[in-house]
C-alpha positions in Angstrom: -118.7 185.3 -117.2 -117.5 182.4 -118.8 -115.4 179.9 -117.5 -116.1 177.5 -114.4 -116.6 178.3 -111.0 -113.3 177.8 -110.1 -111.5 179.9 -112.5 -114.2 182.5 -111.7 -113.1 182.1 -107.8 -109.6 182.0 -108.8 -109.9 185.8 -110.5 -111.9 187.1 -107.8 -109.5 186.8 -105.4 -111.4 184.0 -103.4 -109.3 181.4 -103.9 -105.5 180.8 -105.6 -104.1 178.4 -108.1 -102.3 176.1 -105.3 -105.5 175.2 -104.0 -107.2 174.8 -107.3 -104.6 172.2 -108.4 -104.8 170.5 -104.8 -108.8 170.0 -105.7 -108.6 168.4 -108.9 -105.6 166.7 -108.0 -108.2 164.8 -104.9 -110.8 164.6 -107.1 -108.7 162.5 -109.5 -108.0 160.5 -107.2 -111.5 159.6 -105.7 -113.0 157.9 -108.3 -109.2 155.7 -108.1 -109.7 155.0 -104.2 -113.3 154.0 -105.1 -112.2 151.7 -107.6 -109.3 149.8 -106.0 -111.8 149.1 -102.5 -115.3 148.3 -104.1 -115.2 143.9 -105.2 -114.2 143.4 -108.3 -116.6 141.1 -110.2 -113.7 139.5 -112.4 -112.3 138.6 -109.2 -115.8 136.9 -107.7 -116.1 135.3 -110.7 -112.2 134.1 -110.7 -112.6 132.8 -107.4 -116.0 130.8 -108.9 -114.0 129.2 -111.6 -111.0 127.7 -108.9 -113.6 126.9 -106.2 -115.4 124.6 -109.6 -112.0 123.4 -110.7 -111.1 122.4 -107.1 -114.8 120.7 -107.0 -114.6 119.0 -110.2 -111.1 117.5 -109.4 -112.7 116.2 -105.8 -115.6 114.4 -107.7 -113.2 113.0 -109.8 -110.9 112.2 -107.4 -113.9 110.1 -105.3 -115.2 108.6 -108.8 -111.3 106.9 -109.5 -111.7 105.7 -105.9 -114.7 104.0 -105.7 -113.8 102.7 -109.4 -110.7 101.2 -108.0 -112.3 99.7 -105.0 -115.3 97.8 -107.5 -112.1 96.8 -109.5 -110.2 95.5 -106.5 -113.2 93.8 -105.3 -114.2 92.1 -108.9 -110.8 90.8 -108.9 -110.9 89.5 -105.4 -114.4 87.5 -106.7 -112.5 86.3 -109.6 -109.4 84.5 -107.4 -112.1 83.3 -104.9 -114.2 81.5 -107.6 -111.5 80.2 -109.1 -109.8 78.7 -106.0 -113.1 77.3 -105.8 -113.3 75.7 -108.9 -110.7 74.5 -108.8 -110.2 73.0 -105.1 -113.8 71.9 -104.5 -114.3 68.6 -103.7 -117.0 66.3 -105.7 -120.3 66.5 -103.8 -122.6 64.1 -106.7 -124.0 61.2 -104.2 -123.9 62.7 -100.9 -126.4 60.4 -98.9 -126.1 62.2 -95.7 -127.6 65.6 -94.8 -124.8 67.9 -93.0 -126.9 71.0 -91.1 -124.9 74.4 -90.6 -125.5 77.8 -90.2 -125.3 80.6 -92.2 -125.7 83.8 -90.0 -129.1 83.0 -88.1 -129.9 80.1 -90.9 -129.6 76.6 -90.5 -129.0 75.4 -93.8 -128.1 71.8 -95.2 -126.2 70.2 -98.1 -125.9 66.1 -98.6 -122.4 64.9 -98.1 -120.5 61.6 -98.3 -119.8 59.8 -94.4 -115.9 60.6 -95.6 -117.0 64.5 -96.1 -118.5 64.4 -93.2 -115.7 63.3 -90.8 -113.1 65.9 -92.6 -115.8 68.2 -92.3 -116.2 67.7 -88.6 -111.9 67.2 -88.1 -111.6 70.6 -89.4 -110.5 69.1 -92.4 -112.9 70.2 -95.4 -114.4 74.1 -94.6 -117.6 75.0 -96.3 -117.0 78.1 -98.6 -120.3 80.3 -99.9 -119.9 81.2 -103.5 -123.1 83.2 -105.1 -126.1 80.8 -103.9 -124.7 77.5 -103.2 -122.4 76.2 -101.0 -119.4 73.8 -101.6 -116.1 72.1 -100.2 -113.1 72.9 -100.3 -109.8 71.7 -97.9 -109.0 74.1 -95.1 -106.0 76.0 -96.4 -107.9 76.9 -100.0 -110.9 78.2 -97.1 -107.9 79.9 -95.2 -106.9 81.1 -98.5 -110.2 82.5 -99.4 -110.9 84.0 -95.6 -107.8 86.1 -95.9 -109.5 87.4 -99.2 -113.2 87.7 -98.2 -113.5 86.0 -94.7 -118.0 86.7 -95.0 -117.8 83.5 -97.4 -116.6 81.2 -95.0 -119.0 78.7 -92.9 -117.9 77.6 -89.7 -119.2 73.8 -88.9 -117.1 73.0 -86.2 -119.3 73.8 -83.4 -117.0 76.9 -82.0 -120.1 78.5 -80.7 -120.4 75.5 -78.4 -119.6 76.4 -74.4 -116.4 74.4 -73.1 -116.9 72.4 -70.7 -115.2 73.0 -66.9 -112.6 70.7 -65.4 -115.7 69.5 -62.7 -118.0 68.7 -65.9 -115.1 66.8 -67.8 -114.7 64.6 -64.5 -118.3 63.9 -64.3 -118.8 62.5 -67.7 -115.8 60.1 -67.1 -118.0 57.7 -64.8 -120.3 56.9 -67.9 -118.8 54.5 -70.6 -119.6 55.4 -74.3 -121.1 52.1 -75.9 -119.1 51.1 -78.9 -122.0 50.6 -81.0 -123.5 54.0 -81.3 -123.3 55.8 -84.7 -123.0 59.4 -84.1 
């Protein structure tokens, strides 16, 4: 008896060639079907490389921004040092101490009587650059607030309350002596 089963079945009677063809024709196609549903691992590995790709180019993408925003913000320290130095006004025998406040520090630089009045009149604004603290005439600080408004001092007592219309009259029965040096 040689041969396979099938042949074997085929010439006994048992079985005909229509369903011996219909057999192998099904189990041709099995290991196909299994195939085509099982994950590929090209694909996996496909989808690995694009997912990397689209990581890589998000990185990047959040490197060039934060490298433009330190070079937007070194240029905007360059035009405020240089409005600066180039607007400040002479400070070299101040004789008179000037207090202000710096956030929640009371801080003082020496300044001419003149500085002082423009300083008070709104005048002359004081302008923080590194360390140290200078002058410079109110539309260079307006200048420099619309650029970086954390470097500007504000001596002009804003933080003081208003008074009421009742207070205002109150005060108007006391003279101020001429002679008083404020």
């Amino acid at each position: 008896m040689a041969g396979s089963i099938q042949d074997q079945l085929v010439k006994a009677g048992l079985s005909d060639a229509k369903k011996l063809k219909a057999v192998k024709k099904e189990k041709r196609k099995q290991p196909k079907l299994a195939k085509g549903t099982r994950d590929h691992p090209a694909d996996e590995i496909k989808e690995a490389v694009r997912q990397a790709a689209l990581d890589k180019a998000n990185r990047a993408r959040e490197l060039n921004a934060a490298n433009n925003e330190a070079a937007r913000r070194k240029a905007i320290n360059a035009q405020i040092k240089q409005l600066i130095a180039v607007h400040q006004e002479p400070r070299g025998h101040g004789d008179i101490d000037f207090n202000f406040t710096d956030g929640n520090k009371v801080k003082k630089i020496l300044v001419t009587t003149q500085q002082r009045s423009k300083l008070i009149a709104g005048l002359l604004k004081i302008v923080k650059q590194g360390d140290r603290y200078e002058l410079v005439p109110s539309p260079i600080a307006d200048k420099i607030a619309q650029r970086d408004a954390d470097r500007m001092i504000d001596c002009r007592g804003s933080n003081e309350p208003e008074l009421t219309e009742d207070e205002k009259d109150w005060y108007k029965n006391f003279e101020i002596p001429d002679d008083l040096d404020w």
